[in-house]
Each structure stands twice: as structure tokens, then as C-alpha cells.
N, C-alpha and C positions, 0 to 999 in steps of 0.2 A: 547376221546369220546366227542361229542358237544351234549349238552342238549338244546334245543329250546323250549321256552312257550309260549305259546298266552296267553298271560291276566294274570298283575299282582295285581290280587285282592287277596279275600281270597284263594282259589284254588291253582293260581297261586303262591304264592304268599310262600302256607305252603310247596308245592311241591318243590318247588327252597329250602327252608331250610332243606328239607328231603334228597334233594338229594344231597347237600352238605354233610350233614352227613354220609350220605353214601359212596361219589365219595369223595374225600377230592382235586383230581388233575386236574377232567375234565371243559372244559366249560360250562360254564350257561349260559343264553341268557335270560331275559324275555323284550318282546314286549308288551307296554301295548299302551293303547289309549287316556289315560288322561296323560295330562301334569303333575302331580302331583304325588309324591310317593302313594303307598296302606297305605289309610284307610279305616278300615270298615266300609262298606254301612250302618249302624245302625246308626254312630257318626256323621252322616248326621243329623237328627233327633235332636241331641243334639248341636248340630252346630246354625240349625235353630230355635232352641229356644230363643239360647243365653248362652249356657248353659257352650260352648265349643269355644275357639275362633280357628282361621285356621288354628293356628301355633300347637295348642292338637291336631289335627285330626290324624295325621302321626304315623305310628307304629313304622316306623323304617325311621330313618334321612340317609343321602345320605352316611353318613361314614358305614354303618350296610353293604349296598351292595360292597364296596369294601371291607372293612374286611373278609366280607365270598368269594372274587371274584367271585362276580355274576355281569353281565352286564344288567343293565337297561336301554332301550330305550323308551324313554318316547315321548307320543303327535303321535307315529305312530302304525299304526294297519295291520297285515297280511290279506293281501288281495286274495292270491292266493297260495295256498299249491299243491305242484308239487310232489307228493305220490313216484313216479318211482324214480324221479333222485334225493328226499331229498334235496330239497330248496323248502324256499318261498321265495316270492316278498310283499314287503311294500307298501305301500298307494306312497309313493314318489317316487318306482321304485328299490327299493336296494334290490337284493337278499341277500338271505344268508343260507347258506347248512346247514345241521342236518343230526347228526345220530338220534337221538329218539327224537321225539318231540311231545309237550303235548298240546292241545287242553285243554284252559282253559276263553275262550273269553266269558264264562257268558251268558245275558241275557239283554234284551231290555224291555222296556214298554210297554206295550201293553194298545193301545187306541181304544174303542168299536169305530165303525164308526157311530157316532152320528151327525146330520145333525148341523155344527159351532163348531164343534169338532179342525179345523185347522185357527181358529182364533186368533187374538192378546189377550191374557189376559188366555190363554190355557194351563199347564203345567204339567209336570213328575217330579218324583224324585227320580234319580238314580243317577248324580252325582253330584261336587260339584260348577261346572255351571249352573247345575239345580235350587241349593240350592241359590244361589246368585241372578240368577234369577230371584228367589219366594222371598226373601229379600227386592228387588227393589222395590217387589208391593204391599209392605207392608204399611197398613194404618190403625193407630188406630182405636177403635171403629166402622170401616168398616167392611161388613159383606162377609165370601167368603165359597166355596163350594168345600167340597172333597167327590169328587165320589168314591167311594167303600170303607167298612168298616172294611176290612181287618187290618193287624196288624201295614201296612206299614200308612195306611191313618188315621187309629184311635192316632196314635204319631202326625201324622203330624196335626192334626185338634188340637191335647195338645199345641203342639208348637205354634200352630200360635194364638191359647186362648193366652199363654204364651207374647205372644207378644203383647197384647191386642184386637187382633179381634175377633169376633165373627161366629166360624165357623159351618155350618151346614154338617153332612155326611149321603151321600144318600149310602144304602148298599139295595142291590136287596132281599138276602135274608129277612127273616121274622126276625131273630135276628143274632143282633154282634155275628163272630166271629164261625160260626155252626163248623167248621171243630175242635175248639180248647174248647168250652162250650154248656152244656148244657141251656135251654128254662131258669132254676134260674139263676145261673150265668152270663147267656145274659142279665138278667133284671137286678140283683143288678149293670152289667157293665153302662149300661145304666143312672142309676140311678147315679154313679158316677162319670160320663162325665156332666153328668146335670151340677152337684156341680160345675165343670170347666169350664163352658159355654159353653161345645162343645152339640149342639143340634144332635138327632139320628133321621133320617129318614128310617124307616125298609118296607122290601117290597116295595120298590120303585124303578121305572126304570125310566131312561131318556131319554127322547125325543128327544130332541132338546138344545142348546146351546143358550142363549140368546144374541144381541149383543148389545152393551150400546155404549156412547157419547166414551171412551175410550177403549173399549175393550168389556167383557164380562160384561152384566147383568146378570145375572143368571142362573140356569137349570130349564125346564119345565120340570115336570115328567107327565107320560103317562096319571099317575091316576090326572091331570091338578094341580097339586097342583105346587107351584113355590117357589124353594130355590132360594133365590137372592146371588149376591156376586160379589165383586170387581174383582175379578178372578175366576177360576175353575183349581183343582188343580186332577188331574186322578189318582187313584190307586186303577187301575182295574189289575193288576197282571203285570206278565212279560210273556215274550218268549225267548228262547232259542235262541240264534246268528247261526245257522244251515247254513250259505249261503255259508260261506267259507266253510264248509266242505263238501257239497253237490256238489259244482263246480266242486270239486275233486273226486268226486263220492265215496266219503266216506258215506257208509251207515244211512241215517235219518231216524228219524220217525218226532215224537216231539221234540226229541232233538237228540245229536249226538250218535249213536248206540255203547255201549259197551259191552263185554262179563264184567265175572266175575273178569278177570285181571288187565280193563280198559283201554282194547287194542278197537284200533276200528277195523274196515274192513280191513285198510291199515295197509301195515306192518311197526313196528317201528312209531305208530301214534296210543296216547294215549289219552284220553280225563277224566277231571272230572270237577265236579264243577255243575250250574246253566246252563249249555249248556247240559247235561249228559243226556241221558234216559238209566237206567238200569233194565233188565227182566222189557222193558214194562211203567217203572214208571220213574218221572221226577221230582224230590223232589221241589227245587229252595228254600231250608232254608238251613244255615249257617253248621250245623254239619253233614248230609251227604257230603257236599262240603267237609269240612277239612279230613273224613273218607277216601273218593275215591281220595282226594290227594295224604296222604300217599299211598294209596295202590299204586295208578299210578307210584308215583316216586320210590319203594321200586321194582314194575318188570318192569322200566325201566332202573335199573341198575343190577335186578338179575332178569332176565323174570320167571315166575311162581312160586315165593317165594312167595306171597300173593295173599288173594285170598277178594271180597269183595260181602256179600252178600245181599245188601243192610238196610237198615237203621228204626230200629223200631221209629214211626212218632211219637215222642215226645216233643214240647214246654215247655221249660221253662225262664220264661219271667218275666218282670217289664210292666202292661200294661199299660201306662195311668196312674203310681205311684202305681199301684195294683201290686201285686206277684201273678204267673196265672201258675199253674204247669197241665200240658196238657199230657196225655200220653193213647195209646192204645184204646179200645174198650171205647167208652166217651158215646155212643147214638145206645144203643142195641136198634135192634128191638124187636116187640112184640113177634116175631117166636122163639128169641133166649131166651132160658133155662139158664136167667142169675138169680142174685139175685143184686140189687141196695140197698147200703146202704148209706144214706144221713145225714149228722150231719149240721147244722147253729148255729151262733152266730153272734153279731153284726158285721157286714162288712166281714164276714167268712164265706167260705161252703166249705164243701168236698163232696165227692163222689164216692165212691169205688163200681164197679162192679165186682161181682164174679161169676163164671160160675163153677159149681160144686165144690163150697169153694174157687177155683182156681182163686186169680187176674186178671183180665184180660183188668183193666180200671181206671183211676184215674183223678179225677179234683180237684184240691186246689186253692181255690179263695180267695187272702187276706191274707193267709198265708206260709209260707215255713214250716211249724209244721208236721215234720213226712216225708219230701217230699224224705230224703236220703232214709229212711227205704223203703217207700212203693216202690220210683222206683225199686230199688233191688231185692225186692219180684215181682215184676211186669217180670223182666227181669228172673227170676231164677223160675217162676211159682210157688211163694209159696202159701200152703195150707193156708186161714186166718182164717178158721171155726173156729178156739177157738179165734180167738181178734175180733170176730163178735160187741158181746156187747158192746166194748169198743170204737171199729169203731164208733157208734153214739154218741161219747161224742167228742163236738168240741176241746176241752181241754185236751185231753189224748195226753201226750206227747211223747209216742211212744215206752219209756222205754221198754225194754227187748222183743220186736219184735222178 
């Protein structure tokens, strides 16, 4: 049996070690696009700090892939998957056949078409040419601009504080972070990027791209107001790599079409990761990726032994130096028959919503106090109506839950 992978990141990456475990005899193949072995897209972040030098970033050194004989080819990327006769063709022209092969080619940046948007001083960060990149244009006490306030641009704006500049982040929304905090928690985050230099610009869109003696000057935003900065650095999200598998007339939407197996349309052609849409939805964070891996490689060596039914949308994170535990119904509306119970203390909030006593929502900001219990209860539906009173004491340590 020959195993073939597009993209050896996380995806790709858990998949090749699942399936070793599994096949002990057959080939592995993963094709990836970066020169470099897999590390996690995060340790970018910590890279660009300083925090991590290039030689930490690697999960696994070049002896891991022969040990487990798996073949890594690095710096080339599947250009053309040929469904019927089970070969692709590489950027350089090299086929190479497959029995089951796994679709795990990730995700791109996605940049709003903003008028100086493709100018000199413009940049992304996905890899770790990216990252080096943004290194280059690094200048003290100079001040630069990350667009959008997500989770990937709020690190990067600590980093480059970290590194002495002065970053501003323009987030469209009205507050950091809506998908993962609530209106308080948005404000205490705020409040504690202050502390960092990192300034928050909320509800704001951009115009236009400014252009300077070097590069960029800064962003105009709509409402005329002007972030300046040495650079402009975009994390405005990603998009799913969909081209190769569409040429192939492998089922798209948003991203590459799976059933519940994480088969796609083509037969013996599996997909997961940050390229995936499943029943509809398109995750693009770290722990459905490693979920639909296993599944992927477990019915690609036993087809319908697993089965995957997508992934409860749960964050747990270091934000900004913050602990930010993110899970489930976070921002009931008014229609919904819930109950909110909110506790604070210095640098601390929780937030538990229940819907007929029933959990069905949790924010911990500042702390991990209680975070094991409540997920559990959260995942298993527990009733919390008798730890109601206790729920508002920031200090209850969770005991006998």
C-alpha cells in the first residue's frame, strides 16, 4: 500500500504518525511546500518575539522521518491530482502514484483588496519566510500596523511590542476577539494590551494602504482616522488551498468537501486539516485539524472504522500572556431562555451560561481555575443548578463538582 500526503504540517503531519501506527509495512510519502521540517504555525509567534530561536521550532528532526520510514519531500508542492489513474504531478514535473491519498495542503492568507494592499512594506504570517521577513523590518521605537484583531494578529502585535515597536491593531469588529469573549472580557483584554503598548483600534475599516519614502506609511481607516507604521502586517484570516483539488473535480465549496469518513468525492482521496469543510463548516484552528487527521488516516487504512462528527468550537489559549478558556454558547441572545452567571476579581472573570440549569457556555479570563471541571460538565450536559451560588465566587476552587 502507498500512502501519499499533501502538507506536512499539523494535519499532515499527525496523519503520517497515525498511519504508521497503524500500517507498520506500507509507504508514506508526505509532500510539503516549505523547505523546512513541520512546525507548529503558533511557534511562529514565539519565533518572532525572540522567544524561540530556529533551531526550537522543529517537532521532529530529520532522524523522527526515517525511523518511522516516512519519506519527506520538502520545498515541492502537488500540483495536479489525477483521481482515475492515482498519481499526482509536482511543481517540478515528478509524478508519483498512490493508493489512498490525503489532502492536507492547509490554508493561505487571505488579504481584503484594499487599494496599496500589494505594495513593498505589506505582509502575512503563515510561514517561517514570512516570519523572517517581518524580522527584516524590524525597527525600534518605530511604529507598525496589524490589521485584524484576531487571535493570530493580537500575538503578533505582543511580539513586535516584544521587540520594542509600537504596534497599533485595527479589528473591524466593535470588540477583540467576538467569536471567543464576551463585551467585559473584550474590555479587560484591551486594557491589558494597553499595559504592552500594543494600542486597539475597534470598529474600524480600512481604506487605503498608505505609501512612504520606503514602503508603507500607514493605514487610512474609512472613519479618516490614520494608524501609521513602518510596515502593515494582515491578519485578516486564511482560506482553504481548494485549487488543486477542484482542477480535479474534487467536490468544493469553502473548502475541500468531506463526508463523515473524510473521504472526499474521489475515490481513495481523503482530506483534513485547514483545507476541510465538513457538513457545511470550515474550522481553520489546530484541534479539529488533529481530530479529522486521525480519523482520515484510521479509514485510510480500515475504510469505515471511524467516523468524525465534527468539533465542539472550543479555545483554550495563553492570550497576550492572559489564560482565555473559550467554549460553547459564549453570547446568547436576548430570544434565548438562558441564565448568565458572571463572577470578577482582579484581572479575572468568568462566565457560565446555563440554559435550563444546563451548561451550555463558558468564558475564563485570567484564569485556568475550574477550566478541567467545567469543560466536562460542558461536554457531558451537566445539570449546575445546585453550584449556582458558588458559580459567583471568583475564588471557588471547584472542589467536589
Amino acid at each position: 500500500m502507498k500512502y501519499l500526503i499533501a502538507g506536512g504540517w499539523a494535519a499532515g503531519t499527525t496523519a503520517a504518525q497515525h498511519l504508521r501506527k497503524l500500517d507498520l509495512s506500507s509507504e508514506i510519502t508526505v509532500v510539503d511546500a516549505e523547505s523546512v521540517a513541520y512546525y507548529p504555525r503558533p511557534d511562529l509567534i514565539e519565533y518572532l518575539a525572540g522567544r524561540k530561536s530556529k533551531d526550537q521550532l522543529s517537532v521532529h528532526g530529520a532522524s523522527w522521518y526515517g525511523e518511522n520510514r516516512i519519506t519527506l519531500i520538502s520545498g515541492r508542492r502537488i500540483m495536479h491530482v489525477h483521481a482515475i489513474e492515482h498519481e499526482v504531478t509536482l511543481d517540478d514535473g515528478t509524478a508519483i502514484s498512490y493508493d489512498k491519498l490525503l489532502l492536507a495542503n492547509g490554508a493561505s492568507p487571505f488579504v481584503p483588496s484594499v487599494p496599496g494592499a500589494d505594495q513593498v512594506g505589506v505582509f502575512t504570517l503563515r510561514t517561517l519566510d514570512d516570519a523572517d521577513a517581518l524580522l527584516a523590518r524590524i525597527v525600534p521605537d518605530a511604529n507598525v500596523v496589524v490589521v485584524g484583531g484576531g487571535l493570530l494578529g493580537l500575538e503578533a502585535a505582543r511580539a513586535l511590542a516584544e521587540r520594542g515597536m509600537r504596534p497599533s491593531v485595527i479589528e473591524f469588529a466593535s470588540r477583540l476577539l467576538p467569536n471567543q469573549l464576551d463585551e467585559r472580557s473584550a474590555e479587560m483584554l484591551v486594557e491589558h494590551l494597553q499595559g504592552l503598548g500594543v494600542t486597539a483600534l475597534l470598529g474600524a475599516e480600512s481604506q487605503q494602504i498608505l505609501s512612504g519614502e520606503h514602503g508603507t506609511a500607514g493605514v487610512l481607516l474609512k472613519d479618516g482616522r490614520l494608524a501609521q507604521g513602518e510596515f502593515v502586517l494582515f491578519s485578516t484570516g486564511v482560506r482553504p488551498n481548494v485549487t488543486v483539488a477542484r482542477e480535479a473535480d474534487i467536490a468544493t465549496g469553502r473548502g475541500v468537501q468531506v463526508d463523515d469518513s473524510m473521504q472526499t468525492s474521489a475515490p481513495d482521496v481523503y482530506a483534513a486539516g485547514d483545507v476541510v469543510e465538513h457538513r457545511g463548516r470550515v474550522y481553520g484552528i489546530i484541534p479539529p485539524c488533529l481530530e479529522q487527521a486521525r480519523v482520515a488516516a484510521q479509514n485510510m487504512v480500515s475504510p469505515g472504522t471511524a467516523t468524525y462528527e465534527g468539533s465542539i468550537m472550543s479555545s483554550s489559549l495563553k492570550t497576550c500572556g492572559i489564560d482565555v478558556l473559550s467554549m460553547g454558547n459564549i453570547n446568547p441572545t436576548l430570544e434565548q431562555h438562558v441564565q448568565v452567571i458572571q463572577a470578577q476579581a482582579q484581572q479575572v472573570y468568568r462566565k457560565i451560561v446555563l440554559e435550563n440549569g444546563i451548561i451550555v457556555g463558558i468564558i475564563l479570563y485570567g484564569t485556568t481555575n475550574g477550566a478541567r471541571q467545567l469543560q466536562q460538565a460542558l461536554r457531558s450536559h451537566t445539570d449546575l443548578t445546585a453550584f449556582q451560588d458558588r458559580l459567583t465566587d471568583p475564588d471557588w476552587d471547584f472542589a467536589g463538582m
